[in-house]
VOTIFI-370955 format. One line per 8 residues: their letters; for each residue x, z, y of C-alpha. Coordinates in Angstrom, 3 decimals, always signed. Example, Ala and Ser with C-alpha at 12.3 -4.5 7.8 and 13.67 -1.06 7.14 Angstrom:
as	+12.300 +7.800 -4.500; +13.670 +7.140 -1.060;
//
This chain:
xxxxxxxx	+11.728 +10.688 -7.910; +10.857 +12.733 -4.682; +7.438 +12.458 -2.420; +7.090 +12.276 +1.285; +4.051 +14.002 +2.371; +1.616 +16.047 +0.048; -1.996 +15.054 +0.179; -4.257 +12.972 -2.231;
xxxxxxxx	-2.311 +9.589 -1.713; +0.549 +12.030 -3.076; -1.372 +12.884 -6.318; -2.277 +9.376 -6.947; +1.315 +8.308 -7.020; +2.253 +11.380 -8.955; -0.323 +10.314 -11.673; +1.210 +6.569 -11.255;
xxxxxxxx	+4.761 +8.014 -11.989; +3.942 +10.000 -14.662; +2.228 +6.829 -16.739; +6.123 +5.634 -16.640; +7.057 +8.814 -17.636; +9.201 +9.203 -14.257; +8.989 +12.983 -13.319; +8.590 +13.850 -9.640;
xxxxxxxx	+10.954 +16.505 -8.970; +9.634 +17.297 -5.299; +7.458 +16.867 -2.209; +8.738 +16.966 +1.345; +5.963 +17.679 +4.002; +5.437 +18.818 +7.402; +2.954 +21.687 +6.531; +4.616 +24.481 +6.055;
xxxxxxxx	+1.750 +26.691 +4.590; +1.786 +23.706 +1.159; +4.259 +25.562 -1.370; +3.151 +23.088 -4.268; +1.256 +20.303 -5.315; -0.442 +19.605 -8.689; +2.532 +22.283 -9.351; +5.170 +20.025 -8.488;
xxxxxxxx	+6.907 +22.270 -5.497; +6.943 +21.088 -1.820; +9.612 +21.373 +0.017; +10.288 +21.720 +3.794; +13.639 +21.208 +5.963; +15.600 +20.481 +3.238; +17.856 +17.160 +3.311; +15.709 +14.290 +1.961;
xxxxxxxx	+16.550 +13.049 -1.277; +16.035 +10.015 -3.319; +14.867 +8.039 -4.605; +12.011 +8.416 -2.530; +8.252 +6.715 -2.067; +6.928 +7.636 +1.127; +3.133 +8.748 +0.147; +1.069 +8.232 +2.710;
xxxxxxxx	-1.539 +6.100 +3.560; -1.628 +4.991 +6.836; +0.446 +1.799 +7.537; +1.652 +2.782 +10.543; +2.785 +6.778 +9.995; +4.435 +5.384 +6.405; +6.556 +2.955 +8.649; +7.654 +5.493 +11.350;
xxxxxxxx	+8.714 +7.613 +8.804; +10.819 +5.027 +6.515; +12.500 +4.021 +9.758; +13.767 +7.716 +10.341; +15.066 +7.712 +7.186; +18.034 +6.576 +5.311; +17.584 +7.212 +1.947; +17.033 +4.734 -1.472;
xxxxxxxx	+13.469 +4.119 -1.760; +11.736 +3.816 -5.072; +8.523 +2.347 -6.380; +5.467 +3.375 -8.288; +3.468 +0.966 -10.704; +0.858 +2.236 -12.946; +0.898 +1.528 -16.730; -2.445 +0.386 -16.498;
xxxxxxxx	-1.656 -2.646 -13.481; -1.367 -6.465 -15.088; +1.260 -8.081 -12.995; +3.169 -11.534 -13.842; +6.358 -11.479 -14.672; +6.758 -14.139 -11.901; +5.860 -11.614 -9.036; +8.300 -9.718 -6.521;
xxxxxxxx	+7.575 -6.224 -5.215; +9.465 -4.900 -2.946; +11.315 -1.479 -2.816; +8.337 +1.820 -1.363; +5.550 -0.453 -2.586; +2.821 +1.249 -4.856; +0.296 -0.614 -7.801; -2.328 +2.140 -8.869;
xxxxxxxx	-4.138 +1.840 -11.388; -6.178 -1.152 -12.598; -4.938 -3.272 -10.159; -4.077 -7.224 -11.346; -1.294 -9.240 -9.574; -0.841 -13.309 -10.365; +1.543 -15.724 -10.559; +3.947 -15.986 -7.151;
xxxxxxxx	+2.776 -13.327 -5.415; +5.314 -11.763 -3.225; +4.909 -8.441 -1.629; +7.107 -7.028 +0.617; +8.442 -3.778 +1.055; +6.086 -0.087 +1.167; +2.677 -1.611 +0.417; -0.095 -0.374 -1.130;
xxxxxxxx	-2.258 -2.078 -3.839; -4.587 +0.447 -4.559; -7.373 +1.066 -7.590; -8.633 -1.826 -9.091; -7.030 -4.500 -6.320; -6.911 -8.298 -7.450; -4.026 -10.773 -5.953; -4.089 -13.928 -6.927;
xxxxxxxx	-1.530 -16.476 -7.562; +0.797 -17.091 -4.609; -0.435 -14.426 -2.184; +1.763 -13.388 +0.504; +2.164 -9.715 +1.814; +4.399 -8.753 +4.273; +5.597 -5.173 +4.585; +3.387 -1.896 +4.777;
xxxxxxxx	+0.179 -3.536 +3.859; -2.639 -1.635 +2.166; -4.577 -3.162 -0.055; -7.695 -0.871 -0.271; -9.645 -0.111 -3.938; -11.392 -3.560 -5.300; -10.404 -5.876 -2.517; -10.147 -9.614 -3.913;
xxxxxxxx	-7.167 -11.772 -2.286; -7.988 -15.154 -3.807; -5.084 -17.409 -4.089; -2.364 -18.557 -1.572; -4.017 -15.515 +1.015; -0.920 -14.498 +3.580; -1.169 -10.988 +4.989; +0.725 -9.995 +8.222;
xxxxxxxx	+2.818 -6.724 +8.758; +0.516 -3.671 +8.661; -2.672 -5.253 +7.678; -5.213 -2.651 +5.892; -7.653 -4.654 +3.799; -10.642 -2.447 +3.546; -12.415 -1.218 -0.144; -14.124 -3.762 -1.630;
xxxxxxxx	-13.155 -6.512 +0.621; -13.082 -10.749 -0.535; -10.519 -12.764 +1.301; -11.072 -16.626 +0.467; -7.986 -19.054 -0.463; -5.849 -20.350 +1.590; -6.577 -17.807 +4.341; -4.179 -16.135 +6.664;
xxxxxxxx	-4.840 -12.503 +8.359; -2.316 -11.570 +11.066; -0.211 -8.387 +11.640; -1.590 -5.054 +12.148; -5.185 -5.942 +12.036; -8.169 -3.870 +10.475; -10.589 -5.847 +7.503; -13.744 -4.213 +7.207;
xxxxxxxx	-14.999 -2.786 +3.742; -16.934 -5.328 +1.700; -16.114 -7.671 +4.178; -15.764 -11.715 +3.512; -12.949 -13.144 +5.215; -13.689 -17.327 +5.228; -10.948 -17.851 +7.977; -7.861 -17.184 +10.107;
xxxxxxxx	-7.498 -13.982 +11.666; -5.349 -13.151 +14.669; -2.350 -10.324 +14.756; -3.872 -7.455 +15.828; -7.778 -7.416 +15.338; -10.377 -5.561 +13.755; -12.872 -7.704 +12.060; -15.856 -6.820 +9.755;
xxxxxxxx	-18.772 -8.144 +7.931; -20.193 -11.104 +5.808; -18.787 -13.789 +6.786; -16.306 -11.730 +9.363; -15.844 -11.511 +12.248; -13.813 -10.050 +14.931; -14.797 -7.273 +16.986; -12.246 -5.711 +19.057;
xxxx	-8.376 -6.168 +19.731; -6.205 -3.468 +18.243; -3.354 -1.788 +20.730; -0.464 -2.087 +19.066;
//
């Protein structure tokens, strides 16, 4: 398995990866002063190969740079996760560690469901969502394109958050949000418009 970019979302996955005993043969990375990473050797200019997880954490960078690149993509699911047999994950998408995922949840392709992340049963994510560390999708919860769910974060059942929008840490989500919003607090609520 190969790495694209070389920070601390990149030794998170690497620690996800080796719990399935998958070795990570490589990095690729813009910054050419990084020679290694948790001794696993970056590389720079060379052709990309795969298969590949692209390991960074903003939504919006990780799809700009799957969309440059044709390559296989691969995913990365901790030992430690609890996911349903009756669950699809699609291909770039990362479960770290501790996270739970119910019954007919579908996630689409290069999420992240990061540290200790609950989805319940039926949950919808479309592609390059990020889940952040203990957020709480409660059942049938649909999550637009290049959402970022905030640490800590409670989204209510039957709930439905648009594309590209911001949730607040520890925020309470009791209703619909909008595409493109940023919305915080207990019980949320929107604050600004996002540019898209």
């Amino acid at each position: 398995m190969y790495l694209y970019g070389a920070s601390g979302h990149a030794k998170v996955i690497i620690d996800i990866l080796l719990s399935q005993n998958i070795d990570v043969n490589g990095l690729y990375d813009d910054n050419e002063n990084l020679e290694e990473l948790l001794g696993i050797p970056v590389l720079h200019d060379e052709v990309i190969s795969s298969p590949l997880i692209i390991s960074i954490g903003n939504n919006k960078t990780r799809m700009r740079i799957v969309n440059l690149l044709n390559v296989e993509f691969g995913t990365a699911i901790h030992s430690s996760s609890i996911i349903s047999n009756n669950t699809t994950i699609g291909v770039g998408t990362v479960v770290m560690q501790g996270a739970i995922i119910q019954s007919g949840v579908v996630i689409g392709k290069h999420c992240i469901i990061n540290t200790g992340a609950t989805v319940d049963h039926d949950c919808i994510l479309q592609d390059f969502v990020h889940i952040s560390p203990n957020t709480t999708l409660c059942g049938n919860v649909i999550i637009g394109e290049g959402t970022h769910i905030g640490a800590g974060a409670v989204i209510i059942p039957n709930v439905k958050i648009g594309k590209w929008c911001v949730v607040g840490a520890g925020s309470v989500v009791t209703r619909d949000l909008p595409d493109n919003v940023l919305a915080v607090g207990n019980r949320c609520k929107i604050i600004k418009q996002i540019n898209s």
